[in-house]
C-alpha positions as CSV (number, residue, x, y, z in Angstrom):
1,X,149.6,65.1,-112.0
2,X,149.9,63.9,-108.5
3,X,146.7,62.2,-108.9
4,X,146.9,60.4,-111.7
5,X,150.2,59.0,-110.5
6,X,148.2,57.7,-107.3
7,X,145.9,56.2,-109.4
8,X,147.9,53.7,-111.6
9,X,149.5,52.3,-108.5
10,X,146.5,50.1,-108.1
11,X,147.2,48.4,-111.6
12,X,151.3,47.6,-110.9
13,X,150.6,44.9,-108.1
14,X,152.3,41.9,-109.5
15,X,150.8,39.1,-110.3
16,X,147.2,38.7,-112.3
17,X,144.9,36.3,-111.2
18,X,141.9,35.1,-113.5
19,X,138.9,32.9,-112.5
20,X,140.7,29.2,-112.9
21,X,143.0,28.0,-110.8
22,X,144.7,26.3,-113.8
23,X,144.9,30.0,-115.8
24,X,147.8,31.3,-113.5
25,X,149.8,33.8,-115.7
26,X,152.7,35.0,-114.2
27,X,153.5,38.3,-115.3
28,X,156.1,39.2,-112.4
29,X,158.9,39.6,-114.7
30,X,156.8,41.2,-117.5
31,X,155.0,43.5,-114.7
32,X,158.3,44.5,-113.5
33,X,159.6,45.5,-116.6
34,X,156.6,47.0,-117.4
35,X,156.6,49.1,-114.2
36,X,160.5,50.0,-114.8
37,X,159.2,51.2,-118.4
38,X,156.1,52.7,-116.6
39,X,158.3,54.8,-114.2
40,X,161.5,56.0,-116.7
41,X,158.6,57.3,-119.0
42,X,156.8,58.9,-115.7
43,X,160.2,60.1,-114.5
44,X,160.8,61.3,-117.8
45,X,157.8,63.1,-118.4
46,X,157.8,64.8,-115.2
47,X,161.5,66.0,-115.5
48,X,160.6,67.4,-118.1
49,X,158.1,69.0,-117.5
50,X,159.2,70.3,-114.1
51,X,162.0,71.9,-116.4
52,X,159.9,73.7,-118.0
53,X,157.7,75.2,-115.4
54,X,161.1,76.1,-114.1
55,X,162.3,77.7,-116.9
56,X,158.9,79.4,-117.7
57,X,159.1,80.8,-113.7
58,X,162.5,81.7,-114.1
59,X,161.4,83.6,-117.2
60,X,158.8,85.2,-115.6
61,X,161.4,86.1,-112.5
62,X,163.6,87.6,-114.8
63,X,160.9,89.9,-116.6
64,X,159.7,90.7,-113.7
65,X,162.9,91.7,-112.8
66,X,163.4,93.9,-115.9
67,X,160.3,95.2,-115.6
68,X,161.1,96.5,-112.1
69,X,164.2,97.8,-113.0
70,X,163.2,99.4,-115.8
71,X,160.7,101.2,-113.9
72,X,163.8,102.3,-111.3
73,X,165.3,103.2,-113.7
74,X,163.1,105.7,-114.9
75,X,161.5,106.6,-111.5
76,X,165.9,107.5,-110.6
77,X,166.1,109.7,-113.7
78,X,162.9,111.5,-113.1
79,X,163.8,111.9,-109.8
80,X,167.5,113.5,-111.5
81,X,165.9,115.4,-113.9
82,X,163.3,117.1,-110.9
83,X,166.8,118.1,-108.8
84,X,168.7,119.3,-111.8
85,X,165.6,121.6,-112.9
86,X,164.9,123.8,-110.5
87,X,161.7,125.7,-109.7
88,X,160.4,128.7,-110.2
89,X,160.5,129.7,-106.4
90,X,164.4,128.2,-105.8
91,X,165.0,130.2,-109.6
92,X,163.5,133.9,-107.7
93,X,165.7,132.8,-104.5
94,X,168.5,132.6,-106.4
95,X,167.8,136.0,-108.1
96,X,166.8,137.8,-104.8
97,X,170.7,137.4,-103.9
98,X,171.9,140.7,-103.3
99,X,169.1,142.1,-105.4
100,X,169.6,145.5,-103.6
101,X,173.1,145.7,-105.4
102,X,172.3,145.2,-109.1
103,X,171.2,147.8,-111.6
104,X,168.0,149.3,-111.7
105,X,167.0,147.3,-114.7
106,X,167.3,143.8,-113.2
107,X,165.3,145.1,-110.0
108,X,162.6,145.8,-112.3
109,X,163.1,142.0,-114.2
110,X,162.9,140.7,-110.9
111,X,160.2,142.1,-109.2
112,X,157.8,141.8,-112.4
113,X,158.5,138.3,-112.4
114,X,157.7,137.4,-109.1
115,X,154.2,139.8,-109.3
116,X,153.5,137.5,-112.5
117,X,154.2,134.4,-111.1
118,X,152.3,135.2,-107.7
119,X,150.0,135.7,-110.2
120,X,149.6,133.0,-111.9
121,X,149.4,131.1,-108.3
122,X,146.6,132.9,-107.1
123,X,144.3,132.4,-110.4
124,X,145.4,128.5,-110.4
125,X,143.7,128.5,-107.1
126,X,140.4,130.1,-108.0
127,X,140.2,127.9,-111.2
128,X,140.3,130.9,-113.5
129,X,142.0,130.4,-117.1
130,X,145.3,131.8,-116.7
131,X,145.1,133.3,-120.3
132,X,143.2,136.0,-119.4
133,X,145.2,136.7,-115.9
134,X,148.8,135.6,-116.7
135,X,149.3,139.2,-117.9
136,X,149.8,142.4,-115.8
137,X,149.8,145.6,-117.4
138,X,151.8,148.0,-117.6
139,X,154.9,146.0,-117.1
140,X,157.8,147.7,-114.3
141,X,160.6,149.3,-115.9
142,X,164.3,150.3,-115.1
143,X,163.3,154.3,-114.7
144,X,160.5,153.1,-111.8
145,X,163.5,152.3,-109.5
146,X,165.9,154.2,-107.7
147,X,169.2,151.8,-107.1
148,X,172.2,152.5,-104.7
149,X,175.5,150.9,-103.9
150,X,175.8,151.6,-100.7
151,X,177.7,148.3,-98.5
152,X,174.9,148.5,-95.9
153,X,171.4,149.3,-95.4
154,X,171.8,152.5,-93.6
155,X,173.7,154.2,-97.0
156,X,171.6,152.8,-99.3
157,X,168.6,154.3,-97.2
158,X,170.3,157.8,-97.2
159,X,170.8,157.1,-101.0
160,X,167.2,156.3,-101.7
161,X,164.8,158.6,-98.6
162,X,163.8,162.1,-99.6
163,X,165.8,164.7,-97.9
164,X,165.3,165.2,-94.6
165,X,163.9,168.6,-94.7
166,X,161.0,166.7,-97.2
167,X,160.7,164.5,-94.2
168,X,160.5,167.0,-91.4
169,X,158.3,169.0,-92.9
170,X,155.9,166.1,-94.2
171,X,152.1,167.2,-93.7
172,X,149.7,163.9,-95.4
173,X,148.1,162.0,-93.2
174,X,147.3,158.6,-94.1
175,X,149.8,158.4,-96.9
176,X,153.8,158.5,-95.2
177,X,156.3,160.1,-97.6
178,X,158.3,156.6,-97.5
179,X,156.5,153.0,-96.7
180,X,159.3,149.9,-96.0
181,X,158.5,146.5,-96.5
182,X,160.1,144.1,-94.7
183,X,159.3,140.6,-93.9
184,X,158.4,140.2,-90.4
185,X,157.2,141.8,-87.1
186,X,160.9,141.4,-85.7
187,X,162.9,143.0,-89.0
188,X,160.8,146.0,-88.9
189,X,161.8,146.8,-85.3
190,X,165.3,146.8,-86.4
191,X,165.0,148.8,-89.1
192,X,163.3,151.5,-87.3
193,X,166.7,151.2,-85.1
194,X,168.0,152.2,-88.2
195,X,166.4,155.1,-88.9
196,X,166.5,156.9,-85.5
197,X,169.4,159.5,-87.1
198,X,166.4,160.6,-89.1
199,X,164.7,162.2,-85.7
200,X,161.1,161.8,-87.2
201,X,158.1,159.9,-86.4
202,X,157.5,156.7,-87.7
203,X,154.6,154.5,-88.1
204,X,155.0,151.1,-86.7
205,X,152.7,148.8,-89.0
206,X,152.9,145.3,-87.9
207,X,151.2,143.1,-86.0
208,X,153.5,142.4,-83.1
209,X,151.2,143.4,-80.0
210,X,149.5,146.2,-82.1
211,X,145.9,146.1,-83.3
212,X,144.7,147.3,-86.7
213,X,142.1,149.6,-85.3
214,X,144.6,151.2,-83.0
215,X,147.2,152.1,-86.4
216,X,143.8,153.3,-88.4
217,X,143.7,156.0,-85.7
218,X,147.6,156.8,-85.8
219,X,147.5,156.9,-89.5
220,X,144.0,159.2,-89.8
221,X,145.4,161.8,-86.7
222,X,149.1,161.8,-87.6
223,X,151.2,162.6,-90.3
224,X,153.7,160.1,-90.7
225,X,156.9,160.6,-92.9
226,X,158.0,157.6,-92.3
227,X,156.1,154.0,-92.0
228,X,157.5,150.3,-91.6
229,X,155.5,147.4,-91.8
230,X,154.8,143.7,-93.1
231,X,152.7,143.2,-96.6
232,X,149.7,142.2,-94.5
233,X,148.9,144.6,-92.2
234,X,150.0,147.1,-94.7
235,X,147.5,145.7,-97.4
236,X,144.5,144.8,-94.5
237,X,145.3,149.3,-93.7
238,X,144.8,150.1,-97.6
239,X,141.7,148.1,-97.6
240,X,140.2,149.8,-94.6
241,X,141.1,152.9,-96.0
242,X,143.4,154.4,-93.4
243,X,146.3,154.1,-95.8
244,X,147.0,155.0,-99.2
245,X,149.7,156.3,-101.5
246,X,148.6,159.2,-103.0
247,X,151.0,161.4,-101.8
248,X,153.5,158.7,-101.0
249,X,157.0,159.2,-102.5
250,X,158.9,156.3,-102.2
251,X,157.9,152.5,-101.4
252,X,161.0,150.8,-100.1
253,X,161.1,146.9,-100.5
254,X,163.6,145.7,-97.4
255,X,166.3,143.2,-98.7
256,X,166.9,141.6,-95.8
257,X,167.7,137.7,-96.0
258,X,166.8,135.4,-93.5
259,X,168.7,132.5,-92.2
260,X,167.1,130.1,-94.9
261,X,168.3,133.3,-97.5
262,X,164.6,134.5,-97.9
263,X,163.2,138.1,-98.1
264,X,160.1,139.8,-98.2
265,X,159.8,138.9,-102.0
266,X,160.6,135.0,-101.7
267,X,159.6,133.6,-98.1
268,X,156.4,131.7,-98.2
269,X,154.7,133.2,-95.6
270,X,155.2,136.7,-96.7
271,X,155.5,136.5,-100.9
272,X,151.8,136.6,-101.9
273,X,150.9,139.1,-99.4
274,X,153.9,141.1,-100.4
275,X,153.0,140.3,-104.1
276,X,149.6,141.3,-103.6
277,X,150.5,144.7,-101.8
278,X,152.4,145.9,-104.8
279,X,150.1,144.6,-107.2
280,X,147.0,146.2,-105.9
281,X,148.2,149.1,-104.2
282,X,151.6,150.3,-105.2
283,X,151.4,149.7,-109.4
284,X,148.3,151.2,-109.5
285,X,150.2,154.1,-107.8
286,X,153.3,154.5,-109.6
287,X,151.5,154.0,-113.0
288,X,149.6,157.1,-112.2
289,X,152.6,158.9,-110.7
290,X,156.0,157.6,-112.5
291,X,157.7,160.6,-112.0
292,X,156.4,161.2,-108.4
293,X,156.6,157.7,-106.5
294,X,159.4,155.8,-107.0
295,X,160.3,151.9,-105.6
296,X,163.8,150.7,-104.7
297,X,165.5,147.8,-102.5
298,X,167.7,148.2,-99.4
């Protein structure tokens, strides 16, 4: 539009001259009227259609606007609706509170939940179809836990160990009478503080300065009533064969809570090798021995 307004300049320029000198029109006045016209009607056009690109960007600015909103909008409810559902993990966090005090029956619900959803983790990573793994069979059940009451971790042991002649007298090697989990190197040193009143040996299997080969010699030379160690390096001693639960009488899942109120069962480092553990080593074992081995949390 610029343009064309720079061309017709060239044509409003006054006066007209033809080829005779007698054939002198003077169009000043008409010219200036003519250019006033000229202008109003460019003026005109031009306000108008500067109002409309105006209103067509403001338009635009406003949908725009919407647009972005809306999608703020959604992206702020989405983000509500991911706080006020919470996941599976913070769900078994929640239910690991003071798991060691409920009934039997809700030990069992718990546990079997988190087996199943470690589960279902591990086979999403492998790509298999969770259909055919999603299920574990047989299913934990009230009667495969012993429970206790006790206020602290020392009663509820006594409540839930063998008698201590059973332990004295214990004669398997490579399969302690009691096995407790716990969730790191530095909680299984003091639970084995715990367990001095006991006066019995105890197998120390964790990692912290001790080597696998070195425990495979304890646990094939010695019988040991009594063993503490973390998921790992008790699953890496089952595989090797230097431990097992044949004659194994109770498995003892430690309910300690960490500072970020994790245990054994729900801290990330520990929960699929803990998961994996009684999946592989200790259902197998109590399906075949329900009355025999028995698992309970202290």
């Amino acid at each position: 539009m610029g343009d064309d307004l720079g061309s017709d300049d060239e044509y409003l320029t006054g006066n007209l001259v033809g080829n005779d000198d007698s054939d002198v029109y003077d169009f000043t006045a008409k010219s200036a009227n003519d250019k006033s016209v000229l202008k109003a009607s460019t003026v005109a056009t031009l306000d108008d259609d500067d109002d409309d690109d105006v209103e067509g960007r403001t338009n635009s600015k406003r949908k725009r606007k919407q647009n972005t909103s809306e999608q703020e909008d959604q992206a702020e409810e989405q983000t509500k609706k991911a706080k006020n559902t919470p996941s599976r993990n913070k769900v078994l966090i929640e239910a690991s509170r003071n798991i060691e005090h409920d009934p039997a029956q809700k030990q069992a619900a718990f546990l079997w939940t988190t087996l199943v959803h470690h589960h279902q983790l591990q086979a999403g990573k492998e790509g298999e179809e969770l259909e055919d793994t999603t299920t574990l069979q047989p299913k934990l059940q009230g009667f495969h836990f012993v429970s206790s009451q006790g206020p602290t971790m020392e009663s509820r042991l006594r409540d839930c160990m063998p008698s201590k002649k059973q332990l004295k007298t214990w004669k398997h090697r490579q399969s302690p009478c009691v096995i407790i989990v716990c969730l790191s190197a530095r909680r299984a040193v003091q639970v084995l503080k715990e367990l001095t009143s006991y006066k019995v040996r105890a197998a120390k299997l964790f990692a912290k300065h001790l080597q696998v080969s070195e425990q495979q010699q304890w646990l094939r030379d010695t019988p040991f009533p009594i063993a503490v160690g973390t998921p790992h390096r008790l699953q890496v001693l089952c595989e090797k064969g230097a431990l097992n639960l044949k004659e194994t009488k109770m498995v003892i899942l430690d309910a300690h809570k960490d500072s970020k109120s994790f245990t054994v069962c729900t801290l990330p480092d520990t929960a699929p090798h803990c998961s994996e553990f009684l999946r592989e080593q200790v259902l197998p074992a109590i399906m075949a021995r329900p009355k025999e081995l028995k698992l309970a949390f202290c």
